[in-house]
N, C-alpha and C positions, 0 to 999 in steps of 0.2 A: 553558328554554334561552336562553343570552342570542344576539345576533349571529353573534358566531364560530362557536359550537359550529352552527349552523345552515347555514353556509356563504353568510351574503350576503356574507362579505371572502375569494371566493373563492383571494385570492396568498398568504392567511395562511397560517402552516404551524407555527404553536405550537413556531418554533422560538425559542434565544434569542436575543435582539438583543445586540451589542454594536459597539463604535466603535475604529475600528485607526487606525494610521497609518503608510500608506507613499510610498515617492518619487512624487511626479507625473509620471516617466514610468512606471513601475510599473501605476499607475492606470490611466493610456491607453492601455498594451498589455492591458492585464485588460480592461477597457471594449470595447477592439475586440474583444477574445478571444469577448466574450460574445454581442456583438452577431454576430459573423461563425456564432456556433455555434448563436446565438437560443436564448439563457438567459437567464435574470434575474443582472442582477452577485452577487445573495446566494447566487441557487446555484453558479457556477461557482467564486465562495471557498470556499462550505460544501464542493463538492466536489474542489477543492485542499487544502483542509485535512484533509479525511475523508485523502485519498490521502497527504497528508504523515507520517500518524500512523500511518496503517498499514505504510507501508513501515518509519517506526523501529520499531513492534513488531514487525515481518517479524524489524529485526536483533535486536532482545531477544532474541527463541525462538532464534534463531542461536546469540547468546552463550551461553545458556545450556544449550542442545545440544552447545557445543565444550566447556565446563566439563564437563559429565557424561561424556562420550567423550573428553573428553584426559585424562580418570585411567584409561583403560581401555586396557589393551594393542592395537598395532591390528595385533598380525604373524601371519601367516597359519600354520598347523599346513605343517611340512615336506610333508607326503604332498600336500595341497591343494594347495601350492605347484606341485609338482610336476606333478601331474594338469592343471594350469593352463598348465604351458606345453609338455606333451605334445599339448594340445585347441589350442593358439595356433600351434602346429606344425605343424597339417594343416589349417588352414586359411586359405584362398586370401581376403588382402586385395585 
């Protein structure tokens, strides 16, 4: 096993590296963000990014949920209907 795989580079996290670039005050709110939260700057990206992707996948399944339910009728059977606001009738908002 070499180094890594052993844990003497205990910060290592076999994640992948790569280089961005954004505004420098950007930076210094991030910088302060991590330090105030006592993270490391890598994770506190890795974990705005993790969160930024999963909220647009959040809207994908959305879209694609109103596509399959906007071809489907959404009107209630008359008798339901009814039953519905016979029960919303008798009871005390």
């Amino acid at each position: 096993m070499g180094v890594v795989e052993d844990g003497v580079i205990p910060w290592y996290d076999h994640g992948m590296k790569t280089a961005i670039s954004i505004p420098d005050e950007v930076f210094a709110a991030a910088d302060a963000l991590a330090a105030r939260l006592g993270v490391s700057r890598s994770h506190l990206y890795a974990s705005a990014v993790a969160e930024y992707v999963a909220k647009h996948q959040d809207a994908k399944v959305t879209a694609r949920l109103d596509a399959v339910y906007g071809a489907e009728g959404s009107r209630v059977a008359a008798d339901v209907s009814a039953a519905q606001r016979r029960a919303v009738g008798r009871t005390a908002w």
